[in-house]
N, C-alpha and C positions, 0 to 999 in steps of 0.2 A: 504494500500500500504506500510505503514511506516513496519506494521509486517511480510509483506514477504519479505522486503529487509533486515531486520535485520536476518528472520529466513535464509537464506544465511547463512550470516558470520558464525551463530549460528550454524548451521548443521555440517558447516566444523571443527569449534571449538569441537562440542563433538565429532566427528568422528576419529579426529586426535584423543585425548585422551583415545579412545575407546583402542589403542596401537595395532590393528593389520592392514595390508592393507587392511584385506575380510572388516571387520569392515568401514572404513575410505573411501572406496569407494562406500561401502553405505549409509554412509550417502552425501557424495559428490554427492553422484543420487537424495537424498533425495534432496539438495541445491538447485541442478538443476530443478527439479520437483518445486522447490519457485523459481524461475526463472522466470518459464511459469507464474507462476501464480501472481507473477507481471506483466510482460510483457500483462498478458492478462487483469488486474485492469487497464491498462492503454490504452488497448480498452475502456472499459466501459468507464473510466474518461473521455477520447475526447468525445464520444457518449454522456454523460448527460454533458457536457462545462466544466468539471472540469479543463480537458488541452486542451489548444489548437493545432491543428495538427503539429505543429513544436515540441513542449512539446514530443506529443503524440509518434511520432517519432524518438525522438532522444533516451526515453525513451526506446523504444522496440527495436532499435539497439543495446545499450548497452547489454540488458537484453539477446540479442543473442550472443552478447561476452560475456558476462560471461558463460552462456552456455557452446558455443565451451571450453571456459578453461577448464570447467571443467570437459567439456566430455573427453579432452585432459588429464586432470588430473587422474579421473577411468581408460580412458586406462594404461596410463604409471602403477596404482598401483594393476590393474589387474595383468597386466604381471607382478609383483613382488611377489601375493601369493605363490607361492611355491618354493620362494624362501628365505625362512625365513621371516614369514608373522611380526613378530616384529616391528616396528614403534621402535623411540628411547625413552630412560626411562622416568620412571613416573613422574606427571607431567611437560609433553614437552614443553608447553604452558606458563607454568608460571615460568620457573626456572628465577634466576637469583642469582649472588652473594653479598653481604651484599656491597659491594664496589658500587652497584648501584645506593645505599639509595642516 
């Protein structure tokens, strides 16, 4: 469970970097795709007592919100491929200026 909620953030992290929308909202489907399959480890886990049906549920709601986000997200960066498929400059993720330290 621990790896497909990191593989989430993980997705969107390399997709964004990827620097174009087609890119970034593939892997944003990829996220979503670790979504379900959270949401669906947390079947199992209530089924063999790992969580209990409160657990089990609060779990698999979220896991639907993220989702929607991010299916909200693919749309909005769909509609931007042809529009100058660009993301902004290289490493987007980690810039910052020495003033941070």
């Amino acid at each position: 469970m621990t790896r497909a909620a990191v593989s989430i953030a993980s997705n969107i992290a390399e997709g964004y970097e990827r620097g174009t929308n087609k890119e970034f909202a593939r892997f944003v489907n990829i996220a979503k795709g670790s979504a379900a399959e959270l949401r669906t480890q947390a079947y199992i886990a209530n089924q063999v007592g790992l969580l209990n049906d409160e657990q089990r549920s609060e779990l698999v709601e979220e896991t639907k919100g993220v989702a929607g986000m991010l299916q909200k997200l693919v749309n909005a960066r769909n509609n931007q491929v042809g529009e100058g498929d660009d993301l902004a400059g290289p490493d987007r993720l980690n810039q910052h200026s020495d003033d941070d330290s």
